[in-house]
VEXLUMRO-606352 format. One record per residue (C-alpha): x, y, z. Coordinates in steps of 0.25 Angstrom, whole numbers, plus 5000, padded with zeros to 4 digits. Layout:
XYZ/...
***
This chain:
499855884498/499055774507/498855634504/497655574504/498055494515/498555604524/497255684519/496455554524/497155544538/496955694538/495555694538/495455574548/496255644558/495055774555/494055664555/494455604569/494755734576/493255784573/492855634577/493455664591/492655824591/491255724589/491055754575/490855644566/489855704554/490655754543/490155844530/490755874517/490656014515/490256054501/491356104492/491456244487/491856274473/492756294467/493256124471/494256074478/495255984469/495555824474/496655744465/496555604459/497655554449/497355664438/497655774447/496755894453/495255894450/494155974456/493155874465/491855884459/490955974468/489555934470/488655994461/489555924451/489555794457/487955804458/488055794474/487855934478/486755884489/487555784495/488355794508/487755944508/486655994517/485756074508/485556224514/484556214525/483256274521/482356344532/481256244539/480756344548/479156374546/479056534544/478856614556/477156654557/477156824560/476656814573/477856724576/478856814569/478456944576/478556874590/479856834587/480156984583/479657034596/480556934603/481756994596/481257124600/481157064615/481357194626/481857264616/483157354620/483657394608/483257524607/483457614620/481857624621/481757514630/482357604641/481357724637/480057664645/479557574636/478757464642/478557364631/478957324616/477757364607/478157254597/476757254586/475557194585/474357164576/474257054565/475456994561/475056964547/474357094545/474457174530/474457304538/475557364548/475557494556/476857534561/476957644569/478057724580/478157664592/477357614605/476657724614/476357714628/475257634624/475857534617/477057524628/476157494637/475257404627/476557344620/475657364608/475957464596/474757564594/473757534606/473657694612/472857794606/473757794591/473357644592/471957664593/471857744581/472757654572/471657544576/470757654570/471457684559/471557524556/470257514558/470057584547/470757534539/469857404541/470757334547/470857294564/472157314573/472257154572/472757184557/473657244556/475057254562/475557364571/476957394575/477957504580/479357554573/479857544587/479157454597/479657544611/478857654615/479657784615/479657864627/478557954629/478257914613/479257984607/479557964592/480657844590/482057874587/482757824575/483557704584/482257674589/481757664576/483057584570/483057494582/481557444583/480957444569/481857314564/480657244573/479657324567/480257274551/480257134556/478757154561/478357204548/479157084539/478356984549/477057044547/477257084531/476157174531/475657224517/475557364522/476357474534/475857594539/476857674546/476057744557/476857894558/478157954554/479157874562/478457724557/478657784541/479957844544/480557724551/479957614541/480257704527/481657754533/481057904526/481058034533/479858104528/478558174534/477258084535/476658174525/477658124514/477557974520/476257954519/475357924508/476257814501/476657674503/478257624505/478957514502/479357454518/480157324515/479057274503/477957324513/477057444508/477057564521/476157664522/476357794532/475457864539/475357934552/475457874566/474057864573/474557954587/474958044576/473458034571/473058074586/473858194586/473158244572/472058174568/471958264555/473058154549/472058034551/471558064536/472858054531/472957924537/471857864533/472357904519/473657814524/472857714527/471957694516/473157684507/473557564516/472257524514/472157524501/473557444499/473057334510/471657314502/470957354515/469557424515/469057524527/467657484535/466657564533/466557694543/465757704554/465257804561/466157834575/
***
């Protein structure tokens, strides 16, 4: 065993050779249980540790704490479309997609409509639901007493497929992580999934629209309501009561009262 003075020229030796590397600041490092032992004339004894001692904040950085204000929704949901960036990840991007169609509407709003994927509307537009299904979920909103301003609207994938096909599973994997992180920013108190491959891709059930609608689901501590996809409404419009029953069950949750009719 070492003497304490060959430890002491030991520890000179280490203490000069960091001097000569530019480093002079030295910290003790806290001691794990269980202690090490030192010896004084009565032999072995553990060396108190500090919480025993009563020094447990000295010589010890306490663990950092976050300064950093929160991140305001607007702000968060730019950064997510700057990690989207030009997207590639998905081999869509080599498909004839002109643009990213990322979301828009209120970033704060209670209410979210999610639905497919972008048309050739809203590739050319870069913003979701603007052709003629768009034009009708603005009606639909609007009765629903609410404007386009809102609410929140957004995509599973945010690439249009070509010639508007229906997305494929990969598409689906690849893109919607965007689409969850859109929906933890905005924390809306209700989703509507607009169409079979929203409720499918959200609920992670394979099941008709017939059994999917009607109910709320948990999504992640959000309620979600399913109901059909507005171009699906174009193609047969005898479906537009049954969503309007979906929606009144949304209304309902949300507190939300339809304006009075008028005559069209």
């Amino acid at each position: 065993m070492p003497t304490d003075a060959e430890l002491r020229r030991a520890l000179a030796e280490r203490v000069r050779y960091y001097n000569e590397l530019g480093i002079y600041d030295f910290y003790r490092r806290s001691v794990p249980d269980p202690a090490p032992v030192s010896t004084h004339a009565g032999g072995p004894r553990p060396i108190a540790s500090a919480a025993a001692s009563g020094d447990s904040d000295r010589g010890a950085s306490p663990k950092a704490k976050s300064t950093k204000p929160p991140v305001d929704p607007i702000t968060a949901l730019r950064l997510i479309r700057e990690d989207l960036g030009d997207c590639t990840r998905c081999p869509l991007h080599k498909q004839g997609r002109k643009q990213i169609v990322f979301g828009v509407g209120n970033p704060c709003a209670d209410l979210m409509f999610i639905g497919e994927a972008p048309g050739a509307d809203e590739d050319i537009q870069g913003e979701p639901f603007v052709g003629r299904a768009g034009q009708l979920l603005n009606n639909m909103i609007k009765a629903m007493g609410l404007g386009r301003e809102d609410v929140y609207i957004a995509n599973i994938i945010k690439c249009r497929p070509p010639g508007n096909r229906t997305p494929e599973r990969e598409e689906c994997e690849t893109c919607s992580p965007y689409l969850f992180r859109q929906i933890e920013v905005v924390k809306p108190k209700a989703i509507v999934a607009l169409g079979a491959v929203a409720a499918k891709t959200l609920l992670a059930i394979n099941a008709p629209m017939s059994e999917l609608r009607g109910r709320w689901y948990d999504f992640r501590g959000t309620k979600l309501a399913v109901t059909y996809h507005p171009a699906f409404l174009l193609r047969d419009p005898r479906q537009k009561k049954e969503t309007w029953k979906d929606l009144q069950m949304v209304m309902k949750e949300l507190g939300l009262v339809a304006p009075a009719r008028t005559s069209e």
